[in-house]
C-alpha positions in Angstrom: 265.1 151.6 135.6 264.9 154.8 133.4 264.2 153.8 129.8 265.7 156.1 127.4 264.4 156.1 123.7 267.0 157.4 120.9 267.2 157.6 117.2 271.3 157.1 115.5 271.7 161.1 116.6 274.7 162.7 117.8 273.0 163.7 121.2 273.0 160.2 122.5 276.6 160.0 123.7 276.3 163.2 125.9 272.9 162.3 127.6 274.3 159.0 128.3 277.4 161.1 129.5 274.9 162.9 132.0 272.3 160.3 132.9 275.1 158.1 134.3 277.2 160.9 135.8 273.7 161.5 138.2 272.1 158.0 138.3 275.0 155.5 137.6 273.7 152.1 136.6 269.9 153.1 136.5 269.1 153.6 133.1 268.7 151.7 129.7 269.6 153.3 126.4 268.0 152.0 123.4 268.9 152.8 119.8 266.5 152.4 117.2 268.3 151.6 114.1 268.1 148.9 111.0 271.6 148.4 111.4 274.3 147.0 113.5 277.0 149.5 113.1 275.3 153.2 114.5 276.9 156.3 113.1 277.0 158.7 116.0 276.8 156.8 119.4 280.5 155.7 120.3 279.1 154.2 123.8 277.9 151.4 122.3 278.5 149.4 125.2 275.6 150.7 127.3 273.3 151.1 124.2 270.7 148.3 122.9 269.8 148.2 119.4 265.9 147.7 118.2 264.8 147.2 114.9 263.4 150.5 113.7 259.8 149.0 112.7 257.0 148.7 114.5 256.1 145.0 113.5 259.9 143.9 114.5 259.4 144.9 118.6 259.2 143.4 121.5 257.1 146.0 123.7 257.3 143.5 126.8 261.4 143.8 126.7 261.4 147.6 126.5 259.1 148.0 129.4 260.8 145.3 132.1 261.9 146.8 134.7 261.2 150.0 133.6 260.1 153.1 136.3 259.6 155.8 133.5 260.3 156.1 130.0 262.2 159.3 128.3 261.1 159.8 124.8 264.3 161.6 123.3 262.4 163.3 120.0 258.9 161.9 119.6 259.3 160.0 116.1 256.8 157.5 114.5 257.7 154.3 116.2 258.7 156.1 119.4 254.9 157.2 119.0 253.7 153.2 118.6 255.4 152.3 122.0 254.0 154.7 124.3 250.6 154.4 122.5 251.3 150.5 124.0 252.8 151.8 127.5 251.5 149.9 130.9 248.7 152.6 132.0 250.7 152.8 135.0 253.8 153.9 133.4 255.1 157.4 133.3 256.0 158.7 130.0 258.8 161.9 130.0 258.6 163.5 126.1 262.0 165.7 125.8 260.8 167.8 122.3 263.0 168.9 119.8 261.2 171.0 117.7 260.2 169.2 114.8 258.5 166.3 116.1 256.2 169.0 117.6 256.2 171.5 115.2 255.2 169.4 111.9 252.2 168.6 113.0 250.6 172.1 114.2 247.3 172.3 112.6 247.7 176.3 112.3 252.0 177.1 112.3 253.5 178.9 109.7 257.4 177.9 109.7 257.7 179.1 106.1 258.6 182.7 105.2 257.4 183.7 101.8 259.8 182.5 99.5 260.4 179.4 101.2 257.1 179.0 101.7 256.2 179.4 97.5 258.6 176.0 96.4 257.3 174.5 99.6 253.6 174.1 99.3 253.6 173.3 95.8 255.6 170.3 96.4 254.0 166.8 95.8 255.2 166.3 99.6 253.3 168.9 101.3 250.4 168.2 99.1 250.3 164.6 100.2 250.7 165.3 103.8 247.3 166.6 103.5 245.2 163.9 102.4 243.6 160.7 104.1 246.0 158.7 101.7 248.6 160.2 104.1 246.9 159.6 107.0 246.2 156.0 106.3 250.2 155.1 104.5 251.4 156.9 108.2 249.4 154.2 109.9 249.9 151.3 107.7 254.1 151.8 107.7 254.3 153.7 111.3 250.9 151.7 112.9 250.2 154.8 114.3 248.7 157.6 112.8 250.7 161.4 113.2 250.2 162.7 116.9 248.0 165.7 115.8 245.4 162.9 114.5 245.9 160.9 117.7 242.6 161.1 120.2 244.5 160.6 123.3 247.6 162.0 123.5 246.6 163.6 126.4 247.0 160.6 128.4 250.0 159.2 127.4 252.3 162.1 128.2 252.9 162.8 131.8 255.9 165.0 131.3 257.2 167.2 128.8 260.8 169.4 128.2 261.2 171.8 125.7 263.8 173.1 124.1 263.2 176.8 125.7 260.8 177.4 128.5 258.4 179.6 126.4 257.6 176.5 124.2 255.8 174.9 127.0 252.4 176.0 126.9 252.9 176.7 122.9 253.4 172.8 122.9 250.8 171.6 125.7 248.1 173.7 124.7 247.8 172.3 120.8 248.3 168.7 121.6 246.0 169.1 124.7 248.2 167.8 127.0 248.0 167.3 130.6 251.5 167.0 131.2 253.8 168.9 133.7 256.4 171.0 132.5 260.0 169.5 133.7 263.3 172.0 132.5 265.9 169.9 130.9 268.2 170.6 128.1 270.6 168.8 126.2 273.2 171.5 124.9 275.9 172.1 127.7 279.2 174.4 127.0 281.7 171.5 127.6 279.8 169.7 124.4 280.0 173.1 122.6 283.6 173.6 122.5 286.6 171.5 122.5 288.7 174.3 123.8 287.9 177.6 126.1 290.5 180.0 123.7 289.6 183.5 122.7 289.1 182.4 119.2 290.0 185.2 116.0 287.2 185.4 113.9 286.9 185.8 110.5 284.6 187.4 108.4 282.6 184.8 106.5 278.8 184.7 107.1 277.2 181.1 108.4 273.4 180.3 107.4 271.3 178.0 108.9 272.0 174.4 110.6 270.6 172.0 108.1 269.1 170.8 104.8 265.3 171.3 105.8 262.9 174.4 104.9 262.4 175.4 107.8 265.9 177.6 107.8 264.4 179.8 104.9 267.5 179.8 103.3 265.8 181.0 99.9 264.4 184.0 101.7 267.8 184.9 103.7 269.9 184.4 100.1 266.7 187.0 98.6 268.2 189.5 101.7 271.9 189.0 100.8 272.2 189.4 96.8 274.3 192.1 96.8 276.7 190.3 100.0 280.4 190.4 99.6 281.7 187.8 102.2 281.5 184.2 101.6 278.5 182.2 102.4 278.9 178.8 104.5 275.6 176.7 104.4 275.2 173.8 106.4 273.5 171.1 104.4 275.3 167.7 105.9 271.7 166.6 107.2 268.4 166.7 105.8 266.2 166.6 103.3 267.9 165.2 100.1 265.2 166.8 97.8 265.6 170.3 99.6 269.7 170.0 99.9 269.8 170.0 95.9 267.7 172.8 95.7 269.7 175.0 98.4 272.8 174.0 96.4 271.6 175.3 93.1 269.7 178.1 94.3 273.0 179.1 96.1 275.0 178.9 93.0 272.8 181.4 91.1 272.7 183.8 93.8 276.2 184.0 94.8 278.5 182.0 92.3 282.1 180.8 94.2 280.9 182.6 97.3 278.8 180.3 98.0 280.3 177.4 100.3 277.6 174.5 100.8 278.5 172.4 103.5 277.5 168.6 102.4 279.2 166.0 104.3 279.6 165.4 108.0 282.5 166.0 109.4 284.6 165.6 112.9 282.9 168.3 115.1 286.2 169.9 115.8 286.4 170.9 111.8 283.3 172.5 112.1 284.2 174.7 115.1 286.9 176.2 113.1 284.8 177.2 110.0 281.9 178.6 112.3 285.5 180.6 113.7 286.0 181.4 110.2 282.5 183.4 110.6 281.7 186.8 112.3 278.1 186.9 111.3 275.3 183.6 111.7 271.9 183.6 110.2 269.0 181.7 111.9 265.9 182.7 109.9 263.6 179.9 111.4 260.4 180.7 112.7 260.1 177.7 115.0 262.9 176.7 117.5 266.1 175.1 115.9 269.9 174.9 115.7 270.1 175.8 119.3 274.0 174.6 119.9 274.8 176.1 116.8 273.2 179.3 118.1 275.2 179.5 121.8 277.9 177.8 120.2 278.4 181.5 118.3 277.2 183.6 121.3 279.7 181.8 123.3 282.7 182.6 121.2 281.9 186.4 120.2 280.2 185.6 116.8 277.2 188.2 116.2 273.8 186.0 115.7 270.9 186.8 113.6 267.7 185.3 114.4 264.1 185.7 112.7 262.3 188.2 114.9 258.7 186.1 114.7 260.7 182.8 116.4 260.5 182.0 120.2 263.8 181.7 120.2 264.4 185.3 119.4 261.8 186.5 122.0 263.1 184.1 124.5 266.8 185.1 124.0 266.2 189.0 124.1 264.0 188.6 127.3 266.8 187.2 129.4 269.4 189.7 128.0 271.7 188.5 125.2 272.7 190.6 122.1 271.1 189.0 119.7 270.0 191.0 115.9 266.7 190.9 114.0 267.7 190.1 110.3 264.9 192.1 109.0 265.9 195.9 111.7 269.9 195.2 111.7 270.5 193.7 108.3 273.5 196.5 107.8 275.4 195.4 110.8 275.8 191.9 109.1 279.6 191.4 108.7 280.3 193.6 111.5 281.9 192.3 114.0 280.5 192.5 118.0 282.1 194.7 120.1 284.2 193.5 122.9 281.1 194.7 125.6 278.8 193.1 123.7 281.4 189.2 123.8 281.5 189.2 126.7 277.9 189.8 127.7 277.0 187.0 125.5 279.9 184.4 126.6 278.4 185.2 130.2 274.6 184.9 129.9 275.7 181.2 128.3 277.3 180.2 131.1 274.8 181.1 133.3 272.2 179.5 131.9 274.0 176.4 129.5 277.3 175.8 132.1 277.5 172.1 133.2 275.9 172.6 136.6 273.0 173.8 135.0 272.8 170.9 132.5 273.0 168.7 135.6 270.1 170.4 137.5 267.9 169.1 134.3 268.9 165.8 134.3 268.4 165.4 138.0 264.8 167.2 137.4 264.4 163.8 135.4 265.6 161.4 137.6 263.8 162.4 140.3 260.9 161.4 138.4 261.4 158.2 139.8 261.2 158.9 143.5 
């Protein structure tokens, strides 16, 4: 049996979708959650729920009958079991971003602004002491991958998010493990409907309430910004949401539009069509399916020139902007050329059958 490991996230229900659509019947999907009742996952039928602490599991019943196991975002706990893992055992890491990117020892993901309420913060301070390092392992019994000694020989596999993170990702951890292309965003989990959607001419920023969207440094480049501003902040950082909000306020008074509570996914397709213009100022890899999501539909994407994804996207031909070059072209919508050439590059390289090829990359693990 494939193991899969999960957090309470909205991606469970679609890899479950895909895992059994290619290997009916030969996987496990475990939840980690301190409650009952999960908030994303509808399947709940084919999902186990663990305690989300270290001290509640039962290793032995995760690894029964298990052929490999799929980390799916490598948290703390998720951390504790494959430090534990049968030597024998095969152990698939599918990154997201942040449980990799956090603990670079040398990674800026902070542009200047962001960067000055950042590192003054009691948090970042703390995250730099032994007192850390010692609270991580006493709560977590593990300590944070970067201060791990063999990493390198718990991880057989690893996806990434793009291609080019790869070697980024395998060369700082040290890893031995073999690159295996996988990815979780597909256009039938992007849109509810395939319409030619009229846009409008607000301006979306970022995916999230977390600093590594340099919302403070993108609100610095728009002072003077008619069109309203929609921020995503229904996930997060609660500390770092407050701060967006106010910040917002004093830049940009009843233009500003904070987005703070989740909602059904079909409202949030119609205000990203309420947008023309979306701002992705991270340095590292994030908001991917927010990203194609607006590619796909005709909406014209700016993206930090310093990220991978930027480098990535402009290598294989979409017309993506560079906040800092195009800045006056923001508001403007694409041309029809320029829709189309977008909506097509995602389907060749996010349609289902492509989605499919990845998870059968993974089950074939097993062979």
């Amino acid at each position: 049996m494939i193991v899969h490991l999960f957090e309470d996230e909205k991606f469970v229900d679609t890899t479950i979708e895909k895992f059994e659509t290619i290997s009916e019947g030969q996987n496990r999907y475990i939840v980690f959650s301190n409650s009952e009742h999960l908030v994303h996952p509808k399947k709940t039928d084919k999902i186990e729920i663990y305690p989300n602490s270290w001290r509640k599991l039962n290793l032995n019943s995760i690894f029964n009958n298990c052929s490999l196991l799929v980390v799916h975002y490598l948290s703390p706990i998720k951390w504790f079991i494959v430090k534990n893992k049968p030597k024998q055992l095969n152990v698939v890491w599918m990154v997201w971003g942040k449980d990799a990117y956090d603990y670079f020892e040398n990674y800026e993901q902070f542009e200047p602004r962001t960067n000055s309420y950042i590192k003054t913060g009691w948090r970042s301070k703390l995250k730099n002491t032994v007192f850390y390092d010692f609270y991580h392992k006493f709560k977590y019994g593990v300590y944070t991958i970067n201060k791990e000694k063999d990493v390198s020989l718990k991880i057989n596999y690893l996806t990434t998010v793009l291609p080019t993170e790869f070697e980024l990702i395998k060369s700082e951890f040290n890893l031995n493990a073999h690159f295996i292309p996988f990815n979780y965003d597909s256009l039938n989990d992007l849109l509810t409907d395939d319409k030619n959607h009229k846009l409008g001419d607000n301006i979306l920023i970022g995916n999230s309430a977390t600093p590594s969207n340099n919302h403070l440094d993108v609100f610095e480049k728009l002072e003077n910004i008619e069109q309203k501003i929609i921020v995503p902040l229904n996930y997060g950082e609660e500390y770092y949401k407050r701060l967006i909000i106010q910040k917002g306020h004093e830049w940009f008074g009843s233009k500003f539009q904070p987005l703070t509570t989740f909602m059904p996914f079909e409202d949030y397709q119609e205000i990203v069509f309420s947008c023309n213009s979306m701002v992705m100022h991270h340095i590292r890899q994030q908001g991917l399916g927010n990203i194609l999501l607006a590619l796909y539909v005709g909406i014209r994407v700016f993206l930090n020139n310093k990220s991978t994804t930027y480098s990535y996207f402009k290598d294989i031909g979409f017309k993506i902007y560079d906040l800092e070059q195009d800045i006056s072209l923001l508001g403007a919508e694409l041309k029809q050329d320029e829709k189309l050439l977008n909506r097509s590059l995602v389907q060749k390289y996010y349609g289902l059958e492509k989605i499919y090829e990845g998870t059968r990359n993974i089950v074939n693990l097993t062979n």
